[in-house]
C-alpha positions in Angstrom: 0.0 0.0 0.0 1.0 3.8 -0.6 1.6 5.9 2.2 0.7 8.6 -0.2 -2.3 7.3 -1.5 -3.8 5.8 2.0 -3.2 9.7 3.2 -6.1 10.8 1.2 -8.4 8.6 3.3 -7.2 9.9 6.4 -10.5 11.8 7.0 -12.8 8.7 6.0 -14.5 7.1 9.1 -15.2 3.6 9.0 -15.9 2.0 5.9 -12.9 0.2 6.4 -12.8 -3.1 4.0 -14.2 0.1 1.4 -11.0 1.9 2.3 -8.7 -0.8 1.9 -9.8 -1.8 -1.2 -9.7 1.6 -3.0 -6.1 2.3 -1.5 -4.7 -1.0 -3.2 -6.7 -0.1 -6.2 -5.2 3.4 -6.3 -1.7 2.1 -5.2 -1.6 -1.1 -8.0 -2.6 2.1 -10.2 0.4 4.5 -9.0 2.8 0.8 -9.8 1.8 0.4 -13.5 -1.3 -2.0 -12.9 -3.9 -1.4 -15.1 -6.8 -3.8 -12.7 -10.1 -2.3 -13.2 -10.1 1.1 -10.4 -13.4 2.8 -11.5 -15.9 2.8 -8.6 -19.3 3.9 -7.7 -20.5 4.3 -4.1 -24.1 3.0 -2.9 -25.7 3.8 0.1 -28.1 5.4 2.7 -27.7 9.4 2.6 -25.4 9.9 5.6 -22.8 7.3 4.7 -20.0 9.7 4.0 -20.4 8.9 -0.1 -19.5 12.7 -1.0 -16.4 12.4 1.9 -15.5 9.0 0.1 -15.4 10.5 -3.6 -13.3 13.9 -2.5 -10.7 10.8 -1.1 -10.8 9.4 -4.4 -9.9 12.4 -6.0 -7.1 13.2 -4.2 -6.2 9.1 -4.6 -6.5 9.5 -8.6 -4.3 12.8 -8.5 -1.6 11.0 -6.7 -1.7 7.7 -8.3 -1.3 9.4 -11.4 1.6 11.9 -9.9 3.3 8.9 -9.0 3.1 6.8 -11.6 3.2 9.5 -14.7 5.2 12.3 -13.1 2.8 15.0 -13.9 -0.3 16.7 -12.4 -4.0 14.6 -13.0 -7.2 16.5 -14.7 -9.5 14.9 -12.2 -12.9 17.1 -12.0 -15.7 16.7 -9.8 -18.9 17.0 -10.2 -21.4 17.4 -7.2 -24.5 16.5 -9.6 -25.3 15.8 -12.9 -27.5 18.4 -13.0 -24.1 21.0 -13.4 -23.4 19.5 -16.4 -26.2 22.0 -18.0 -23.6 24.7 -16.4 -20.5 23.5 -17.7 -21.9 22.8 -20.9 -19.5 21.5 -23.8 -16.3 21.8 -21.4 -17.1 18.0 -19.6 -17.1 16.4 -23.4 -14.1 18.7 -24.2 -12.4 17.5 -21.3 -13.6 14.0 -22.5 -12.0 14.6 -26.1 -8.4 15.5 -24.4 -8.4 13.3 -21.9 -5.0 11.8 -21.0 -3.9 8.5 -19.1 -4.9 8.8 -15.6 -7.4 11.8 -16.0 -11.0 11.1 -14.6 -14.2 12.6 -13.9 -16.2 12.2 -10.3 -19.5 12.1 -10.1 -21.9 12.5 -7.4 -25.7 12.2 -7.2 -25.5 9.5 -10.0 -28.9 9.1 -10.2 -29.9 12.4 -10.7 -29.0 11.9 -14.0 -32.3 11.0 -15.6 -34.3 13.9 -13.5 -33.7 15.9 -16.6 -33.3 15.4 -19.9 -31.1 17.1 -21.5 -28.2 17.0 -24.6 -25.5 16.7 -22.0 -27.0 14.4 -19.8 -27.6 12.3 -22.5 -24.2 12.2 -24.1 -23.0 11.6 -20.6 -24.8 8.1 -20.2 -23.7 7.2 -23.6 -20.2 7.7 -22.7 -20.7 5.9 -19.2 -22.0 2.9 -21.4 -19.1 3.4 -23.6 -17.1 2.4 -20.6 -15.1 -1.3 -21.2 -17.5 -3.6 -18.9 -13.8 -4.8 -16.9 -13.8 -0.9 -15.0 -11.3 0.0 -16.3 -12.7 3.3 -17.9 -10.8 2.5 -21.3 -13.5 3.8 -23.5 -14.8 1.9 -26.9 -16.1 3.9 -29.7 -18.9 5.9 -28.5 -21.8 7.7 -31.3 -22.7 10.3 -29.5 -25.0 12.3 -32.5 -24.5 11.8 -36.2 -21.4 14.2 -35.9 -19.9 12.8 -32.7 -17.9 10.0 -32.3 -15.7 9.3 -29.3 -13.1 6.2 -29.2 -10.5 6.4 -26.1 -9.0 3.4 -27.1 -5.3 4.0 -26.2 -6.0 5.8 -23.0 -7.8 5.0 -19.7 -10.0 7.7 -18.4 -11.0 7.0 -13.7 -14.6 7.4 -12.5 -15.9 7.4 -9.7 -19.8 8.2 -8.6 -22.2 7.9 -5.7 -25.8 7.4 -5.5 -28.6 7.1 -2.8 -30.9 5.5 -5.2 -29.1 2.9 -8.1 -32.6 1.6 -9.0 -34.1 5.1 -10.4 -30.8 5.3 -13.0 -32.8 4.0 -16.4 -29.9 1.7 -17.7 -28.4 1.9 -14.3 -27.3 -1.8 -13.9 -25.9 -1.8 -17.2 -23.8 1.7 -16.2 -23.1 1.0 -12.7 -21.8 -2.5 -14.6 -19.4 -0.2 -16.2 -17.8 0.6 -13.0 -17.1 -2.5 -11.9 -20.6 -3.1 -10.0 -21.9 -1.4 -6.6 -19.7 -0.3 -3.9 -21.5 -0.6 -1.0 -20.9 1.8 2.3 -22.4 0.3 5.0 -24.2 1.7 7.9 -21.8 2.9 11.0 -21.4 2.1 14.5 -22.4 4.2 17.2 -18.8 4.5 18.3 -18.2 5.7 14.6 -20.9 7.7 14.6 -19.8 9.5 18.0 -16.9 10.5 16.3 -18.0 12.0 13.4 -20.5 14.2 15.7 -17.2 15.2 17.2 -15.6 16.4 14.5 -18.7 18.0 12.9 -19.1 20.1 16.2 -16.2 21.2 16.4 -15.6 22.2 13.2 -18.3 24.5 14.0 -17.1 25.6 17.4 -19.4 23.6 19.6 -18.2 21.2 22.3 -20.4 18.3 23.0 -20.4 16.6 26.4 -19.8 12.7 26.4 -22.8 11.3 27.6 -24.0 14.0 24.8 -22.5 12.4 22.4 -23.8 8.8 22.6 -27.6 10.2 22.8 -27.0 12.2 19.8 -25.0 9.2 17.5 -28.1 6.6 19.1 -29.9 9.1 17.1 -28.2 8.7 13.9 -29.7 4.8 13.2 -26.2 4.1 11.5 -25.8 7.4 9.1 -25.1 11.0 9.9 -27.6 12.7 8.2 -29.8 13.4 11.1 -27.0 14.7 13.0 -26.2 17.4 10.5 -29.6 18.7 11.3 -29.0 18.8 14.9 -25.3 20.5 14.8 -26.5 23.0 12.2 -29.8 23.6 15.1 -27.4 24.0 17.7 -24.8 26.5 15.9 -27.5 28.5 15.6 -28.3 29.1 19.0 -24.5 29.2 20.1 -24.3 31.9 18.0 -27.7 33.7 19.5 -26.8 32.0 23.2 -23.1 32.4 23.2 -22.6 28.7 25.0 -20.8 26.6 23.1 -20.6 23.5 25.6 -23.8 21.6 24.6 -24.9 19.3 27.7 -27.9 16.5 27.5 -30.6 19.3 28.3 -30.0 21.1 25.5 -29.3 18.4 23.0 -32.9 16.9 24.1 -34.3 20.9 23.2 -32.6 20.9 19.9 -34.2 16.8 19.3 -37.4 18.3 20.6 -37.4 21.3 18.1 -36.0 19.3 15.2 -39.2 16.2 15.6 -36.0 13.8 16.3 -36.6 10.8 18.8 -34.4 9.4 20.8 -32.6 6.3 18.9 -33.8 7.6 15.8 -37.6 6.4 15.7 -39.5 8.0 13.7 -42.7 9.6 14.2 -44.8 7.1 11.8 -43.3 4.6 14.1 -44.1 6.1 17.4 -47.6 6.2 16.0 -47.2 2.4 15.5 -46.2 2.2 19.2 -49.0 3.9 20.5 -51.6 2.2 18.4 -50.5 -1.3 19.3 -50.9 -0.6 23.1 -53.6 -3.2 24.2 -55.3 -5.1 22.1 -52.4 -5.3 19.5 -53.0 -4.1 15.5 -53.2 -6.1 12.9 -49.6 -6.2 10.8 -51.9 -6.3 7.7 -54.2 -3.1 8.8 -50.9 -1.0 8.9 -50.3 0.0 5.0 -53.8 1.1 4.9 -54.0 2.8 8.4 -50.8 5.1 7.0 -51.5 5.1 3.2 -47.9 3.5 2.4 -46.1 0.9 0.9 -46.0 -2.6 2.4 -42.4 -2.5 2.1 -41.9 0.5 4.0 -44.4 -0.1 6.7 -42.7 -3.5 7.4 -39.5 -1.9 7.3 -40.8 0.1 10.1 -42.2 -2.7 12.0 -38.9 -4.9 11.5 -36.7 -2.0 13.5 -39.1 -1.5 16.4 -39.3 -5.7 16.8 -35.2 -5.6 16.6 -35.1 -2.7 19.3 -38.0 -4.8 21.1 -40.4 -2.3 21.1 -43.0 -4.5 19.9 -43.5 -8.5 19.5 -45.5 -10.5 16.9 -48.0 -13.0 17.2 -50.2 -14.6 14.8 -50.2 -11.3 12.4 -50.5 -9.4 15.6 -48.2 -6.4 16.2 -48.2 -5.6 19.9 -46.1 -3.6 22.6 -43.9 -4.7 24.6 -42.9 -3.7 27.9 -39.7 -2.0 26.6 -41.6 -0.4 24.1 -44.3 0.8 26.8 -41.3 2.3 29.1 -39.5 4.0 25.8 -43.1 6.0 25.4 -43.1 6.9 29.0 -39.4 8.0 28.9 -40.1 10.7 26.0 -43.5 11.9 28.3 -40.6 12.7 30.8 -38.5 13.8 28.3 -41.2 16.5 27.3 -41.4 14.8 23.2 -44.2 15.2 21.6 -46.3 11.7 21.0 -48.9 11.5 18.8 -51.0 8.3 17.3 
C-alpha cells in the first residue's frame, strides 16, 4: 500500500474493508497495474459517499503523480444536474483526456431527473465504458457528428448514489464501474466520532454522555446529526454557549421532531396504536396510506429494538416499548398516534 495514497483517506471514518480496497486499487494504479479502479458508491444518505469520492480524488491525482510524473485532470462534479452549467467543457475534457485523467461524479442518479443533450451524451459515454472498469473507453456515437473512441487511453470514474434503481440503464452503467460499492451503515462508536468532528468544526463542544444520545440518534448514518449540529450553531451563536450538555441536545431533538434512537414519528404512532389489544400487521399499509415494504421496514426495527412483538399477524407492545413512550412523556417529546 502507498503511504501517499492511504493519506487521502485519512478523514474517512469507518468504511474500512471500502478503504482498503480503494487504496490497493489506487496504489496497483500508482505501480503500473492497469486492474479495473473505477468505482461507484451505494448507500443510505449519511454514509459519507461525497467524503469518500473527495478521497478518491485526491487518490487519482496522486496515483497518477506517481506513476506518470505530472499533475492529473481529475474534476468533480457534485451532480449531474451541473453539467447543464459546464456545458461542452465536460465532453471537451472528455476529447483530451490523458492516461490517468477522470471525472467524479456524485448524485448519479440524478442523471435522468432531466433530460437534456448533455446528460444524454453523458450516459452514452458511461455505457461506452469497457465492462472490466477500467474506464478505457470503446467507440462511442454520441450524434451523427460525434464519435468518441478512447481506445489508447484509460480515463477514472468514480460516482455515488442514494438511489441505483431510479438510474434507467443503471445496472448496465453501474456495470461499467465494476458493479456497486457498497458503504455500510456505521457504529455508534463511529458515529460518535464524526458528531465530534462535525461540532467542532463548528465551534461547539459536546459533552460525552452527549455524544452517545446524539450518534443513538443517527440509526447508522449521519444525516440526522447534520440537522441537529447546524440547530445547535445556531443558537451558540444567538446563546453564546458553546458547551452543549444533554438538556440542550434533548431541546434541539425536541425542536428538530428527532426521537431518541432515531424512531420516527410514523413509528411512534405504531407504538402507540399497538398498546392493548395489538394491531393487525396487515391493517398498517392502509392505516398510514404507504407501501407494504416500507411499513414493514418500520415494523422490522421496532421488533429488533423490542419495542413491539408478533403473534399470529399481531403487532403488539412490549414492555420495553411501553417504558420508551413513558421515557419521552418525561423527556417533554411530543407523542402523537
Amino acid at each position: 500500500m502507498n503511504t501517499e495514497i492511504a493519506s487521502c483517506f485519512s478523514s474517512v471514518v469507518g468504511q474500512s474493508q471500502v478503504v482498503a480496497n480503494r487504496v490497493l486499487a489506487h496504489s496497483a494504479y500508482a505501480a503500473g497495474n492497469n486492474s479495473p479502479y473505477s468505482v461507484v458508491f451505494t448507500g443510505a444518505a449519511g454514509l459519507g459517499k461525497t467524503q469518500m469520492l473527495r478521497a478518491e480524488m485526491a487518490a487519482r491525482a496522486k496515483a497518477t503523480e506517481i506513476r506518470f510524473g505530472r499533475d492529473a485532470s481529475v474534476s468533480m462534479i457534485r451532480s449531474p444536474q451541473e453539467i447543464r452549467l459546464a456545458g461542452e467543457a465536460f465532453f471537451e475534457f472528455v476529447s483530451q483526456v490523458e492516461s490517468g485523467d477522470g471525472v467524479i461524479i456524485d448524485e448519479l442518479h440524478e442523471m435522468d431527473s432531466t433530460v437534456t443533450v448533455q446528460l444524454r451524451k453523458l450516459k452514452l459515454i458511461l455505457k461506452g465504458l469497457l465492462d472490466n472498469g477500467q474506464g478505457a473507453m470503446r467507440s462511442v456515437k454520441i450524434d451523427d457528428d460525434t464519435i468518441i473512441s478512447r481506445p489508447k487511453h484509460e480515463v477514472f470514474f468514480a460516482a455515488g448514489t442514494n438511489y441505483p434503481e431510479k438510474i434507467k440503464d443503471g445496472a448496465a452503467i453501474i456495470s461499467r464501474f465494476g458493479g456497486e460499492t457498497p458503504l455500510s451503515l456505521y457504529s455508534e462508536s463511529e458515529l460518535m466520532l464524526i458528531l465530534k468532528q462535525m461540532s467542532e468544526a463548528s465551534g461547539l463542544r459536546i459533552t460525552d454522555n452527549t455524544l452517545s444520545l446524539l450518534a443513538k440518534c443517527g440509526r447508522g448514518t449521519a444525516r440526522p446529526l447534520e440537522s441537529v449540529v447546524a440547530y445547535l450553531s445556531k443558537v451558540a451563536s444567538v446563546s453564546g454557549k458553546v458547551t452543549i450538555n444533554r438538556a440542550e441536545a434533548l431541546e434541539a431533538m425536541r425542536a428538530l421532531s428527532l426521537f431518541p434512537l432515531g424512531v420516527s414519528k410514523r413509528e411512534i404512532s405504531i407504538l402507540i396504536r399497538s398498546n392493548g389489544q395489538g394491531l393487525p400487521v396487515r391493517m398498517l399499509p392502509v392505516i398510514f396510506a404507504v407501501e407494504p415494504k416500507s411499513i414493514n421496514a418500520n415494523v422490522s426495527f421496532l421488533c429488533a429494538m423490542n419495542f413491539l412483538s408478533i403473534r399470529s399477524g399481531v403487532v403488539n407492545l412490549t414492555p420495553r416499548g411501553g417504558a420508551y413512550l413513558e421515557q419521552l412523556k418525561i423527556e417533554k417529546f411530543t407523542v402523537e398516534a
